[in-house]
C-alpha positions in Angstrom: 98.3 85.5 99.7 94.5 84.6 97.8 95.2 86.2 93.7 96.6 86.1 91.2 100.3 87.4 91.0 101.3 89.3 87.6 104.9 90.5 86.6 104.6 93.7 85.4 104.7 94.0 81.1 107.6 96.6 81.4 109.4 94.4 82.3 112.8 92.6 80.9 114.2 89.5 82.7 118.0 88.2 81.7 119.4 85.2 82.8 123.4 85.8 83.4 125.5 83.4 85.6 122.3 81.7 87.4 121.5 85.1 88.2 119.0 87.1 86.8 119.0 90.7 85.8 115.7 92.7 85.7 114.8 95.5 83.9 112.0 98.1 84.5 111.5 100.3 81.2 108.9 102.1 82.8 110.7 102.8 86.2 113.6 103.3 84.2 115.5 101.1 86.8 117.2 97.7 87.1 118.2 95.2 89.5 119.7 91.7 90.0 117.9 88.6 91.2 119.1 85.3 92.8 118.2 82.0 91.6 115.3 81.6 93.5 114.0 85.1 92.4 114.7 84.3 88.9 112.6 81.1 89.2 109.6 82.8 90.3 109.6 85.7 88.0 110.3 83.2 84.8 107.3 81.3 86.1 105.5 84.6 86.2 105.6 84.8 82.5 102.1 84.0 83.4 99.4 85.1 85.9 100.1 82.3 89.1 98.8 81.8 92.0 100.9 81.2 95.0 100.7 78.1 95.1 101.7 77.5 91.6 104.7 79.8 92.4 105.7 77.9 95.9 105.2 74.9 93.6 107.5 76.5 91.0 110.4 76.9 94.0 109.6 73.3 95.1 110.5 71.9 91.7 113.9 73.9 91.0 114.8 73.5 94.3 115.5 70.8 97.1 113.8 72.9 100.1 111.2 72.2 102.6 107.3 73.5 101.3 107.6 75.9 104.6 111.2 77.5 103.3 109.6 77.5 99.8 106.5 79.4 101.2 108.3 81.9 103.3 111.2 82.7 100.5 108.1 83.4 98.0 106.0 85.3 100.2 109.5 87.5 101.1 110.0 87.9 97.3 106.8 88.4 96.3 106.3 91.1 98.8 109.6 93.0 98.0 108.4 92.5 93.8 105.2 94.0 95.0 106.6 97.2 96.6 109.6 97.5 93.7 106.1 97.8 91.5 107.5 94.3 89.6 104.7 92.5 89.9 101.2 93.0 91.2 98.6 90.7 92.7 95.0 91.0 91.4 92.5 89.8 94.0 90.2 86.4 93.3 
């Protein structure tokens, strides 16, 4: 994915158990994340690229860089259509 990946500013994150919990004031709507989701949307407290974000999964977790690719494409993609975070072209 070539861009730059933003989490959306309605947007509340809460760590709770190594969880996290996410809530969309603008969508009105809220949802729970797993470690690996929380990792990439706290690293999206800034505008990343991918890279930065598989980099982001590579250091919190003891993966393979292929598992840490497809896990943040997955994510990313499932943020994207949940309106969570978008991706603004390069």
């Amino acid at each position: 994915m070539k861009g730059t990946f933003h989490r959306h500013t309605d947007l509340r994150l809460t760590e709770l158990a190594g969880e996290g919990v996410v809530l969309h004031l603008g969508e009105r709507r809220y949802f729970t994340v797993n470690e690996t989701g929380l990792t990439i949307l706290n690293a999206l407290a800034e505008p990343r690229t991918f890279d930065e974000l598989v980099a982001a999964v590579l250091d919190e977790f003891e993966v393979t860089p292929e598992m840490a690719r497809e896990t943040t494409n997955a994510f990313l993609q499932q943020c994207i259509d949940a309106n969570v975070v978008s991706l603004a072209a390069a």
